[in-house]
N, C-alpha and C positions, 0 to 999 in steps of 0.2 A: 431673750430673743424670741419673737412670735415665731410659732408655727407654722410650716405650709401644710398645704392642702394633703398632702402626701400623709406627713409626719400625724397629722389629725386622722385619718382614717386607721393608719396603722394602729393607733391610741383606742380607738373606738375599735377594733379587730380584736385587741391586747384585750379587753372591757370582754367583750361578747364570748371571747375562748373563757376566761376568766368564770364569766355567769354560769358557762356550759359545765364548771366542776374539774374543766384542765388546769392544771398548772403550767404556763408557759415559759417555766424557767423551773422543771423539775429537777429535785439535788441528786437523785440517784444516776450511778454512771451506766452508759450505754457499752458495750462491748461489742468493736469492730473486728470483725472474722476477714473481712477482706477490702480492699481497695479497688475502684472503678477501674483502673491502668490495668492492674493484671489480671479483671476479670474481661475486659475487651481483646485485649493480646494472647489471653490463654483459653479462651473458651470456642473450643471446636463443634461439638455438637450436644444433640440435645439428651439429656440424663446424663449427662458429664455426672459421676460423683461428686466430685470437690465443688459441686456449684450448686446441689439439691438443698443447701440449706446456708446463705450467705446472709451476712447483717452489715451492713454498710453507714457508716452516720456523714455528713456534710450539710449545706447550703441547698434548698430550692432556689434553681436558676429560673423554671419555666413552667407553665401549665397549660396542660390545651384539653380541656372538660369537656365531655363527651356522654353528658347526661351520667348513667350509673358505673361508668367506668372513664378513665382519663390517662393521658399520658404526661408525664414532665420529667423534669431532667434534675439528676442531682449530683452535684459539685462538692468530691471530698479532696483530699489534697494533694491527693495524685494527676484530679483529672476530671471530665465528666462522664455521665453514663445514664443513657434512658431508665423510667421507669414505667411501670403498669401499675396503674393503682384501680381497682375493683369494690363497686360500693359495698357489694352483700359479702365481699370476703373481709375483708377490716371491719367491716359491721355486721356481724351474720343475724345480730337480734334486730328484727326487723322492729322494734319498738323502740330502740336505740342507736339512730342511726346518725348521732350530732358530730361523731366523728369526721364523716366523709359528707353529709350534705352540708353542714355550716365552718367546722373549721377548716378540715381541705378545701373545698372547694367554695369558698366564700373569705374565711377570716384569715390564712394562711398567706402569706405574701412572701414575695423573691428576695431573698435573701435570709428567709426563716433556716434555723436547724434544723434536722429532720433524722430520727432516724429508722431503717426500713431492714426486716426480715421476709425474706423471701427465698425464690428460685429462680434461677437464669434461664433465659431460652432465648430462641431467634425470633425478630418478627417477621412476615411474608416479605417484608424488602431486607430482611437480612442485617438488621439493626440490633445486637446485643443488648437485651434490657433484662431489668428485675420486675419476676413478676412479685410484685407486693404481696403478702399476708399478713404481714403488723406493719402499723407505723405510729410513730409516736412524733409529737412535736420535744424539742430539745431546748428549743432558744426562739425567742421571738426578736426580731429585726425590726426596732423604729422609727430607721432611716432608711430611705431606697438607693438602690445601687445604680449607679451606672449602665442604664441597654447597651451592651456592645454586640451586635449581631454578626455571623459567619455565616455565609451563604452555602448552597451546596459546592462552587466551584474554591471556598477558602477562602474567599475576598471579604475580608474586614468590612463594618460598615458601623457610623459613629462609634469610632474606634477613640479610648481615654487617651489624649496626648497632652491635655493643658497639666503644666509646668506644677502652677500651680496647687493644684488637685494631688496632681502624681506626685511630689514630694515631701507636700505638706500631709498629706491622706495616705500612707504608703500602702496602707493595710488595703486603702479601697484599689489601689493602682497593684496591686498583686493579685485579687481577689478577679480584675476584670480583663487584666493582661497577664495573664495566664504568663508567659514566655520572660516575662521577666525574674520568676524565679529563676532559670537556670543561671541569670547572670550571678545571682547570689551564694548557686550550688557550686559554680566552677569557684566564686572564692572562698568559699568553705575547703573546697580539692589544692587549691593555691596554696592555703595557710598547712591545710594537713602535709603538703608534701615537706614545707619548709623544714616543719617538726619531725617528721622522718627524717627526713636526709640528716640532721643536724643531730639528734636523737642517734640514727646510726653508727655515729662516728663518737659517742661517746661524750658530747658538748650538754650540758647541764642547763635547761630552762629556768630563768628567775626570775623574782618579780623587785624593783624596787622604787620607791616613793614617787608618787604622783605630784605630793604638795611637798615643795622644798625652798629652803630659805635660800639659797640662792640662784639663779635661776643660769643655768652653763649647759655645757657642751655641745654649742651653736650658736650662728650668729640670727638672732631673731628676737624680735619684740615677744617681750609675755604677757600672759592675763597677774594678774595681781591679785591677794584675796587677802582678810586676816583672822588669825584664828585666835578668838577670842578668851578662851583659857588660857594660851601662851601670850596674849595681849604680844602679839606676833606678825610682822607682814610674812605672807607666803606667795610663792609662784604654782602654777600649773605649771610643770616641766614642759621645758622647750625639745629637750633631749634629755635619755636614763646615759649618757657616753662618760659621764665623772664618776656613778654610782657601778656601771659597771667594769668599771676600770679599777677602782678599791676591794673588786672581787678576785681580779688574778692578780694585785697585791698579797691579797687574803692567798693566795697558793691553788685558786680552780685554773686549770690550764685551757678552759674555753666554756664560757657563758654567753647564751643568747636571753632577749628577750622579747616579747610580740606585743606590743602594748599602743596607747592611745597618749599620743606629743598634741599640746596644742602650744599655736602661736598667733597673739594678737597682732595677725596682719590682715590683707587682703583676702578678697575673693574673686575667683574667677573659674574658668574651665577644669583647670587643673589644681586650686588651691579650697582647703576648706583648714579652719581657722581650728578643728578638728579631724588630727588624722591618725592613720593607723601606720606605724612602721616596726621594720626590723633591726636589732640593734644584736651584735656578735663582737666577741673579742677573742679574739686565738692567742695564747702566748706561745713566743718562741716563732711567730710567723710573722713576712712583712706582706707590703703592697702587690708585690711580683705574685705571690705565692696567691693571694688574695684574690686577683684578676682571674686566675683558672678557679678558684673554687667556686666564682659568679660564674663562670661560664656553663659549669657543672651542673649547679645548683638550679639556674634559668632553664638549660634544656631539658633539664630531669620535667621540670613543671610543667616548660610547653606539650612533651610529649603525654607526659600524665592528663595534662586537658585535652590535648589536639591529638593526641598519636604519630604527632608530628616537630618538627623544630621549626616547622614555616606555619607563620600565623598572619592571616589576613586582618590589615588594619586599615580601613578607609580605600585608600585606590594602593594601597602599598600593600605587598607580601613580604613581612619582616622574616626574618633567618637568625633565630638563635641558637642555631651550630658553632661551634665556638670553635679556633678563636676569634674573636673581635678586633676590629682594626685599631691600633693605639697612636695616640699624638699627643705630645706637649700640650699645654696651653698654647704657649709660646707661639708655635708650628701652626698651629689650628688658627690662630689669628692672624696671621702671617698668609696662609692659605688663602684665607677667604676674605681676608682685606689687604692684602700684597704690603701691610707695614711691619718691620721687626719694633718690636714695644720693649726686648729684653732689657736695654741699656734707658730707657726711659725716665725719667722721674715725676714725682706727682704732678708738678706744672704741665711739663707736658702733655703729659696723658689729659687731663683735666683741657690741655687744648685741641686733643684728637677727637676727644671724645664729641666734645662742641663740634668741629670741621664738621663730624658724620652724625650728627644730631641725635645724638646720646644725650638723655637728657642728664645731669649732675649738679654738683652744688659742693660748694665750699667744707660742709662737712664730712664730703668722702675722705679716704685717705686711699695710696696706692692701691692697696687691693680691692678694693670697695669699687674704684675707679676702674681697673681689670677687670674686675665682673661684671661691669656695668656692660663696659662694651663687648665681653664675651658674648651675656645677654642678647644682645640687642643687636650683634651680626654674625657671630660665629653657629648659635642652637640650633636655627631653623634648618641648617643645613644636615647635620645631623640626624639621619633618617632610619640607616640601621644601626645595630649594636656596634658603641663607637666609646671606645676610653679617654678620655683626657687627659693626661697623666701632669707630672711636674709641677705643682702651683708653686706662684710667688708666695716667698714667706707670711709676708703680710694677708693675705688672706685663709693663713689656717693658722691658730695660734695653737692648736694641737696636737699638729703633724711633725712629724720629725724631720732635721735638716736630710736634704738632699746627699748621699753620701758621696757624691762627685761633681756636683756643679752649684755654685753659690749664689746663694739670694732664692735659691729652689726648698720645697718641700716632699717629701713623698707621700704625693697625692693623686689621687684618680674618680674621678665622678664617672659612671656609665651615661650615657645619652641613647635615647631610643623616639625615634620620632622627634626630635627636637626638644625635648624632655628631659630632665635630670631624674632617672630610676634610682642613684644607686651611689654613694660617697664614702670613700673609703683613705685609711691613712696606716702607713708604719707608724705607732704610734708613738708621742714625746714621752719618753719615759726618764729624763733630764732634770730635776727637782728645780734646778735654777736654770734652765733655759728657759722651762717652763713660768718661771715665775718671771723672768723678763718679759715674755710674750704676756701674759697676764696684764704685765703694768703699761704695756702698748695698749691698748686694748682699755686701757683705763683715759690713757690721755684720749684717746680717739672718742668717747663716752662725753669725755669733758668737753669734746669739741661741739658737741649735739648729736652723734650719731647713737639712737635708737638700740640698736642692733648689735652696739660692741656689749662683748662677754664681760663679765664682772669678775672679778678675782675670787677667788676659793681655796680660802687658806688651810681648810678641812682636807680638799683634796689635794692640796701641795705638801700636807701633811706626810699624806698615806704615800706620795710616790717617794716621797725623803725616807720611808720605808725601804724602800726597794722596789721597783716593778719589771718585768722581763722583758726581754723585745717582745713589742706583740702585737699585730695586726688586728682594726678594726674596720667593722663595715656597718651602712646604715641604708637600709632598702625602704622606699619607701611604698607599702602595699598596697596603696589604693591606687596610683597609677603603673602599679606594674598588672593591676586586676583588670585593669581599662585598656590596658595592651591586650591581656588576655582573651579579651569578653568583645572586642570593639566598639567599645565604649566610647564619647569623643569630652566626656563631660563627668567632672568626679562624683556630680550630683546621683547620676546614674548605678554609683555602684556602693553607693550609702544609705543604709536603710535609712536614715534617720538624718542627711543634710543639712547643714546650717541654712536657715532660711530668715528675712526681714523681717520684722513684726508687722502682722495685717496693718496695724495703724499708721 
């Protein structure tokens, strides 16, 4: 790819520092004594101790040259902060002065490394800067950044917002939109609380297999891969919910784990074909029990980021004070489409769904057909923290029967904003109910659907072991981070987004 104009000059700067005897990429480390943030907020007056001798390393943002002395700004990763740079003090030998006349102030460009020893003082308008005494270059910058300018009144000006840029280049969309780390910090504070609270209670974090020959514990298309020594098809797990279920087989009475599910589906606001979620098994607990420990669990976080349980989301102020309002499926469809579906059968549904222009097809089967039109008129309604409880059988083939009403499951999805957060079950711990559901679930496969579970005789294995009643739940944390942050878009709160290929 040719060079611009830009990238040329930098190259020819890169050249000139070079000839000058610098090295602009020197291996020796720099030693940072402080950060820009806490020398702006802490520094009161002038011969402060703690300031008489500060080394700071980042980014040249700026330069304003001023014959033998200059000002510019430099960006460490806290923040920025003025500096003073003096030609006879970095260069006191007046025969040697290629520091500060050619590579500051000539070959040195925005976005260079830099790092500076000096002292803090105020200037006559009361601007905290470093007065320079050494500086050294660190890192030389080939590409130019972004001018994002802020006025004295705050007001942004060519301000980075293409899509583009900002998620393909995340480095340069952090680097110039400052504000967008915190959305990163509050889910760094998300994931920490999870591990606390859970951590607290005595529940064991584990890790288990990414690439797995069968691909279960959810209804979702997978990626596909083979692994060449085992001359083996493997999947990217859809869900760890089979693997961590053979662990309180195994005798742990509660394992979580925090890991990375892909699924070869769609893309949109809310879906990336790459996510991050939470995955928990308690034994000895069901659905009921499960519903307070998310209520728990969610306002512990809100408060831990907001100080608050009410969290501003778009034009809405969500309230994750618990408890949350619960409904059937059933109820919830009924509500907001005024039809009972419970005595239904596939034709039918398959003709309601048509009436109210749900779109479907011959290879659904009941519950596929149930969640379509849940989808598609029941969610949006759904704005605060809201349970769904009760699913039709056919839609969980892992959930345990209903203990009092038939053809039901005990099941619960959380909804927040019109969004599924959060799916949870008493789990099937039935060796051969289980393997019934299994073989439903195969004919459904056979019929075209994509998305039916495959049978897993490994894990019908281990529950023919023995397993105990035991509640699981599955959070999914990138749109619980988008509640968090108000985010409206998953791309927002991943470093690293699936994106189209340029071509």
């Amino acid at each position: 790819m040719p060079l611009n104009e830009q990238q040329l000059v930098r190259r020819e700067n890169l050249n000139k520092i070079r000839a000058a005897g610098i090295d602009p990429f020197p291996p020796e480390q720099f030693e940072v004594t402080h950060f820009a943030k806490d020398i702006k907020s802490d520094f009161l007056e002038e011969g402060s101790a703690r300031f008489k001798h500060v080394k700071l390393a980042g980014r040249l943002m700026m330069k304003r040259l001023m014959g033998k002395a200059s000002f510019a700004e430099l960006q460490d990763s806290s923040g920025k902060i003025q500096i003073y740079v003096a030609r006879d003090e970095i260069c006191p030998d007046p025969e040697n002065r290629t520091l500060y006349n050619g590579v500051f102030s000539k070959w040195m460009d925005i976005g260079d490394f830099i790092g500076v020893e000096g002292h803090v003082f105020k200037t006559r308008t009361g601007e905290t800067t470093i007065h320079v005494e050494k500086l050294i270059l660190l890192s030389k910058s080939l590409n130019p950044l972004p001018v994002v300018k802020v006025d004295n009144e705050g007001v942004v000006h060519d301000a980075l917002t293409d899509p583009e840029i900002r998620y393909r280049q995340r480095y340069i969309d952090l680097l110039v939109n400052p504000h967008i780390k915190e959305i990163f910090k509050k889910r760094s504070q998300l994931i920490t609380t999870m591990r606390n609270f859970f951590d607290e209670k005595g529940w064991l974090e584990v890790e288990t297999p990414i690439l797995q020959p069968i691909h279960g514990g959810a209804a979702a298309r997978p990626f596909k891969t083979h692994h060449n020594t085992l001359d083996m098809n493997l999947y990217l797990r859809i869900a760890n919910e089979l693997y961590l279920k053979r662990l309180i087989v195994g005798g742990y009475d509660g394992v979580y784990e925090i890991g990375k599910m892909f699924r070869n589906e769609g893309m949109d606001r809310t879906h990336n074909p790459e996510f991050t979620a939470l995955e928990i098994y308690i034994a000895y607990k069901d659905y009921d029990w499960m519903m307070e420990m998310v209520e728990q669990l969610i306002e512990k976080i809100a408060i831990n980021l907001h100080h608050t349980t009410k969290v501003k989301y778009g034009e809405h102020i969500l309230d994750f004070k618990g408890p949350y309002t619960r409904m059937s499926m059933y109820e919830a469809i009924q509500k907001y489409l005024q039809v009972d579906i419970s005595g239904m059968d596939e034709n039918q549904l398959r003709v309601l769904c048509r009436e109210h222009h749900v779109e479907v097809d011959n290879t659904m089967g009941r519950g596929k057909l149930i969640d379509e039109l849940f989808g598609a008129k029941v969610e949006d309604h759904l704005i605060q923290p809201t349970y769904i409880t009760d699913y039709p059988i056919e839609m969980t083939p892992l959930a345990k029967k209903h203990r009092t009403v038939e053809g039901l499951v005990e099941r619960f999805e959380l909804f927040v904003n019109g969004k599924e957060i959060a799916n949870a079950y008493t789990e099937l711990n039935d060796p051969l109910d289980q393997r019934a559901r299994f073989e439903e679930q195969l004919e459904l496969a056979n019929r075209g659907d994509v998305e039916a579970m495959a049978l897993d005789e490994d894990f019908l294995l281990a529950l023919e072991h023995g397993m105990p009643p035991t509640s699981g739940l599955g959070i999914g944390i990138d749109r619980l981070v988008m509640l968090m942050t108000n985010q409206h878009s998953i791309q927002e709160v991943l470093f690293f987004p699936q994106m189209k290929s340029k071509e």
